[in-house]
C-alpha positions as CSV (number, residue, x, y, z in Angstrom):
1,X,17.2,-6.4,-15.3
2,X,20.0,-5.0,-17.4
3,X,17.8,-3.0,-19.3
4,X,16.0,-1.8,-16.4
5,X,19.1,-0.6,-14.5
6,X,20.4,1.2,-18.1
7,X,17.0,3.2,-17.9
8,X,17.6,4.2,-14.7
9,X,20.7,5.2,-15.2
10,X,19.5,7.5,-18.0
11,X,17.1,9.6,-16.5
12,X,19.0,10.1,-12.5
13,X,16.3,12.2,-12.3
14,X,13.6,9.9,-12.1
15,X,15.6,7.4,-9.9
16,X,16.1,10.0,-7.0
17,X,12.4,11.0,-7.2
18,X,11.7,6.9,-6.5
19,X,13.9,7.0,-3.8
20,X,13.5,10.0,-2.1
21,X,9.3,9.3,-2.5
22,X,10.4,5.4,-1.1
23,X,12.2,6.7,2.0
24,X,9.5,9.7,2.8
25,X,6.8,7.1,2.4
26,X,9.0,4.8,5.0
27,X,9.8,7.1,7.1
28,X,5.7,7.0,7.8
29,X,5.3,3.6,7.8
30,X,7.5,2.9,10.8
31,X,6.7,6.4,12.3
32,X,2.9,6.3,12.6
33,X,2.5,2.5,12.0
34,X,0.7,3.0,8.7
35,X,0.7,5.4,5.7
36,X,3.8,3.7,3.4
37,X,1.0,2.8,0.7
38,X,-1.3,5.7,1.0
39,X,1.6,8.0,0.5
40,X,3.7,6.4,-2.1
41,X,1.7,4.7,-4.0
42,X,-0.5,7.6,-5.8
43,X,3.2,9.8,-6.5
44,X,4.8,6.5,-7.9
45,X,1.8,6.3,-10.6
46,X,2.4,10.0,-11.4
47,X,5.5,9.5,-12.2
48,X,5.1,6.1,-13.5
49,X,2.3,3.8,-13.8
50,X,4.5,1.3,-14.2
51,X,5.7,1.6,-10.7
52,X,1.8,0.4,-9.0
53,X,0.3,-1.5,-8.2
54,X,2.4,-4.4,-7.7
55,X,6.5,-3.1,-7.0
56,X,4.5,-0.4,-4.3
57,X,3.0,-3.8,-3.5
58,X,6.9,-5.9,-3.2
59,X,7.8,-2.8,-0.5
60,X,4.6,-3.2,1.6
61,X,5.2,-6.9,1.9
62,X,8.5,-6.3,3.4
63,X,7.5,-2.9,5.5
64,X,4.6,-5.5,6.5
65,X,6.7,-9.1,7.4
66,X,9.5,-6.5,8.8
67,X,6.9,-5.3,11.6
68,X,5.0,-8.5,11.7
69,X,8.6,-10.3,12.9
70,X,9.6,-7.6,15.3
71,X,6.1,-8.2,17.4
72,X,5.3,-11.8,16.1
73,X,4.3,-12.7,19.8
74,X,1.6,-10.5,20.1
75,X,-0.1,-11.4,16.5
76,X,-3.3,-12.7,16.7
77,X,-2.9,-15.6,14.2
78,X,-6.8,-16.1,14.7
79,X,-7.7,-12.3,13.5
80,X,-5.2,-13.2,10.6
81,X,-6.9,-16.0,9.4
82,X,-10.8,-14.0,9.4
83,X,-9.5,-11.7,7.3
84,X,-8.0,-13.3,4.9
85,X,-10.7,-14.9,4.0
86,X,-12.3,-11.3,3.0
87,X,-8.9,-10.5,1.4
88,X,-8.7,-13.7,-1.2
89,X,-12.1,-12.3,-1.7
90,X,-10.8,-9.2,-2.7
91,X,-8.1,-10.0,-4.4
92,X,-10.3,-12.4,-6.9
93,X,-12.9,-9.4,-7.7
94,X,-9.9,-7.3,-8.3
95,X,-8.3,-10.0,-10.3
96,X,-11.5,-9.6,-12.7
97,X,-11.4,-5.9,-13.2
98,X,-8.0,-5.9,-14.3
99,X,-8.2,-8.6,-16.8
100,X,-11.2,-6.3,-18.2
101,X,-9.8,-2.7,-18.4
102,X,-9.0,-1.4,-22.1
103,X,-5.6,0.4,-21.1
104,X,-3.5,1.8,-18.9
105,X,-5.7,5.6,-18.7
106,X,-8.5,3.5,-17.6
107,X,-6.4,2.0,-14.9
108,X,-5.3,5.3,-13.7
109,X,-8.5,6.9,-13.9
110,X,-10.0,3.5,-11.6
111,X,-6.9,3.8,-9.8
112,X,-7.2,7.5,-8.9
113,X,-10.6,7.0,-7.9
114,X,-10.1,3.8,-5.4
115,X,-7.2,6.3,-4.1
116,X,-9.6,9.0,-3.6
117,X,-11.8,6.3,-2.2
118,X,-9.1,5.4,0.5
119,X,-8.8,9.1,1.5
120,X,-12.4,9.8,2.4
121,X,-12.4,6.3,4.5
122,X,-9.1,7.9,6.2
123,X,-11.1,11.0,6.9
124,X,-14.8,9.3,7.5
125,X,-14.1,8.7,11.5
126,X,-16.6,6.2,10.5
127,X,-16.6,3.1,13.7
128,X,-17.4,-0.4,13.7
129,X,-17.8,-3.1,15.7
130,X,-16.1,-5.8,15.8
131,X,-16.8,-8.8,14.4
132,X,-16.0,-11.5,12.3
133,X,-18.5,-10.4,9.6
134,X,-17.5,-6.7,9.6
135,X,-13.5,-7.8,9.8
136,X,-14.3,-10.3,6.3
137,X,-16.1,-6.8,5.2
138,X,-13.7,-4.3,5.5
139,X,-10.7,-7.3,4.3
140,X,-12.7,-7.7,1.1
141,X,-12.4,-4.4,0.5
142,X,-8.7,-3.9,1.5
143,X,-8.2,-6.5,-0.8
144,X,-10.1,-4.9,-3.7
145,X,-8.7,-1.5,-3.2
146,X,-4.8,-2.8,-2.7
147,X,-4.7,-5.4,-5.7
148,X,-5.4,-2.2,-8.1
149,X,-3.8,0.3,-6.0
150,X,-1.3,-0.8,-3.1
151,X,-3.3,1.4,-0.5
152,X,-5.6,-1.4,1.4
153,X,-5.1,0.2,5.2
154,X,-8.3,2.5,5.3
155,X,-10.9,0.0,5.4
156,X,-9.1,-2.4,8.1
157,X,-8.1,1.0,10.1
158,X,-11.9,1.7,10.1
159,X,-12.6,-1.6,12.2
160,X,-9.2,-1.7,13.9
161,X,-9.4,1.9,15.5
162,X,-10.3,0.9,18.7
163,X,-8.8,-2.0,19.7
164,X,-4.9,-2.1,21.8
165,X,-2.5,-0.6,19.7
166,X,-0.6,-3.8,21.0
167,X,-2.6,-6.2,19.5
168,X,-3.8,-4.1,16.7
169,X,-0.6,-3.2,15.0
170,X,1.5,-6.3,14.8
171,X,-1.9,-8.2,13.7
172,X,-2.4,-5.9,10.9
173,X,1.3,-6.1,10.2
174,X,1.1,-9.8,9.6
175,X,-2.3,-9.6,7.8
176,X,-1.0,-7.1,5.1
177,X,2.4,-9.2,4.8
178,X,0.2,-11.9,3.5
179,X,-2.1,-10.2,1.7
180,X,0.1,-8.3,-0.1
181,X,1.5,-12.3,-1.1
182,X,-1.7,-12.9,-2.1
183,X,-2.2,-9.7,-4.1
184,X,0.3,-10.1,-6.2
185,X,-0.1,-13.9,-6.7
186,X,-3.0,-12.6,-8.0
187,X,-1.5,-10.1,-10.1
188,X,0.7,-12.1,-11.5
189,X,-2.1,-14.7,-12.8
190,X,-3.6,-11.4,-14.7
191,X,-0.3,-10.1,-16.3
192,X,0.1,-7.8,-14.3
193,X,2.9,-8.5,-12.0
194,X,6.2,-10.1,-13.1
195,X,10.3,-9.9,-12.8
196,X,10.1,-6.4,-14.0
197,X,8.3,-5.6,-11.1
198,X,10.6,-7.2,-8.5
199,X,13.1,-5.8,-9.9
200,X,12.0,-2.3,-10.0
201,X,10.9,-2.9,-6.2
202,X,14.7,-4.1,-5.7
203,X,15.9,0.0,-6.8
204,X,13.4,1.4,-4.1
205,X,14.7,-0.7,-1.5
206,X,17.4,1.6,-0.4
207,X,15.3,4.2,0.5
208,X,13.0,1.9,2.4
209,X,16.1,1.0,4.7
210,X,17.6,4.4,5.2
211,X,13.9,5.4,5.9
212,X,13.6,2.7,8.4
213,X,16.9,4.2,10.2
214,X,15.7,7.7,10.2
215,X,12.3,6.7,11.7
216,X,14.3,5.2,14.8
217,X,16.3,8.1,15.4
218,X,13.0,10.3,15.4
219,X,11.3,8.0,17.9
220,X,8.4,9.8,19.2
221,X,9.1,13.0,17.6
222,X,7.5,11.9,15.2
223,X,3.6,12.2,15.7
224,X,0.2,12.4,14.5
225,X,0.6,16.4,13.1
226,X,1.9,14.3,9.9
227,X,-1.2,13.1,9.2
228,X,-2.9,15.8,7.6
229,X,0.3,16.5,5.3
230,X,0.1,13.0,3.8
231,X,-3.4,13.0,3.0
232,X,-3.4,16.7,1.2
233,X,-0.2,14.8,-1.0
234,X,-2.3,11.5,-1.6
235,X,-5.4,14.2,-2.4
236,X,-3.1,16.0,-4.7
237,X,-1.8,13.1,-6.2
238,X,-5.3,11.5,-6.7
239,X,-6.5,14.4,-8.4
240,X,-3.6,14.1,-10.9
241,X,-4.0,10.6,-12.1
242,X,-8.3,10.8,-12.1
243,X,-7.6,13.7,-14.5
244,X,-4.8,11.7,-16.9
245,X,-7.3,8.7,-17.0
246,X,-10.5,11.0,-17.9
247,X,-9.0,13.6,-20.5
């Protein structure tokens, strides 16, 4: 941690970049209900791939439980449980590609790819019903596509769009709290998740809690014209790390 903290220190730089990317990518998340993982994590692997999957992960399980507690009488506990069996799922395929990539260009080529992956789902307008087997579906491949990358929304927005915000959001919320547990149980089994991890998740904390304050004050100033800005940056950001892990 000590030597974490003194390499921080050195380059101020790259520790405001972390924060401010940690509070914009907050100020989202509890704005719109979604879009902490989709927007921070693809910057935070620009500027270090250190910094994904699994500390982007350590933020969206508190973003997650911190939503999941506010409206934890309106969670649909048997919802929950469906998916996760489609997210352990993922989370074991996952587990095997990891444990078989060569280095760290190869992870952010694959990791630039599930990103872009994420965006067209985001963009797809795509509708399904649902149903038990769809909802393991679409949380095998949240799983999948968060254990490498942090982003698993897309696919459960894709099945989740029409149902009550009510129901939806804090169901979701306690789904991704968990599976972002089970993520990076599963991460750390492959090597790839550890104390250095935590701890850089720790220095982005600040911004997630200032975030979190600013979001309340905006209240419902803060709509759905944001939407189009974060995917261009996830796009942008995509393109960046598919073009590091292929040259």
């Amino acid at each position: 941690m000590d030597a974490l903290l003194a390499h921080v220190s050195a380059t101020p730089g790259l520790a405001l970049a972390v924060l401010t990317i940690a509070f914009a990518a907050s100020v989202v998340q509890f704005g719109l209900g979604m879009g902490f993982g989709l927007m921070a994590a693809p910057l935070l692997a620009v500027i270090d791939p250190m910094l994904v999957p699994a500390p982007a992960l350590f933020i969206g399980l508190v973003t997650s439980a911190w939503g999941a507690w506010a409206e934890r009488a309106a969670i649909r506990w048997n919802e929950v449980g469906t998916a996760l069996v489609g997210r352990l799922a993922g989370v074991g395929v996952a587990m095997v590609g990891l444990s078989l990539l060569p280095s760290r260009d190869a992870f952010s080529l694959i990791f630039g790819l599930f990103i872009a992956a994420a965006l067209l789902l985001s963009l797809s307008g795509r509708r399904l019903g649902f149903t038990p087997a769809n909802l393991i579906a679409m949380a095998t491949l949240s799983g999948l596509m968060a254990t490498f990358t942090s982003v698993g929304a897309p696919p459960l927005a894709i099945i989740y769009q029409d149902r009550p915000a009510r129901d939806a959001r804090p169901t979701l919320a306690a789904f991704f709290a968990i599976g972002c547990a089970i993520s990076l149980a599963g991460l750390h089994l492959t090597g790839w998740a550890g104390p250095r991890d935590a701890a850089l998740a720790l220095l982005m904390l600040p911004g997630v809690f200032v975030g979190r304050v600013v979001a309340g004050r905006i209240g419902g100033r803060f709509d759905r014209r944001y939407r189009p800005l974060l995917l261009v940056i996830a796009a942008m950001a995509a393109t960046v790390l598919i073009l590091r892990g292929a040259l």
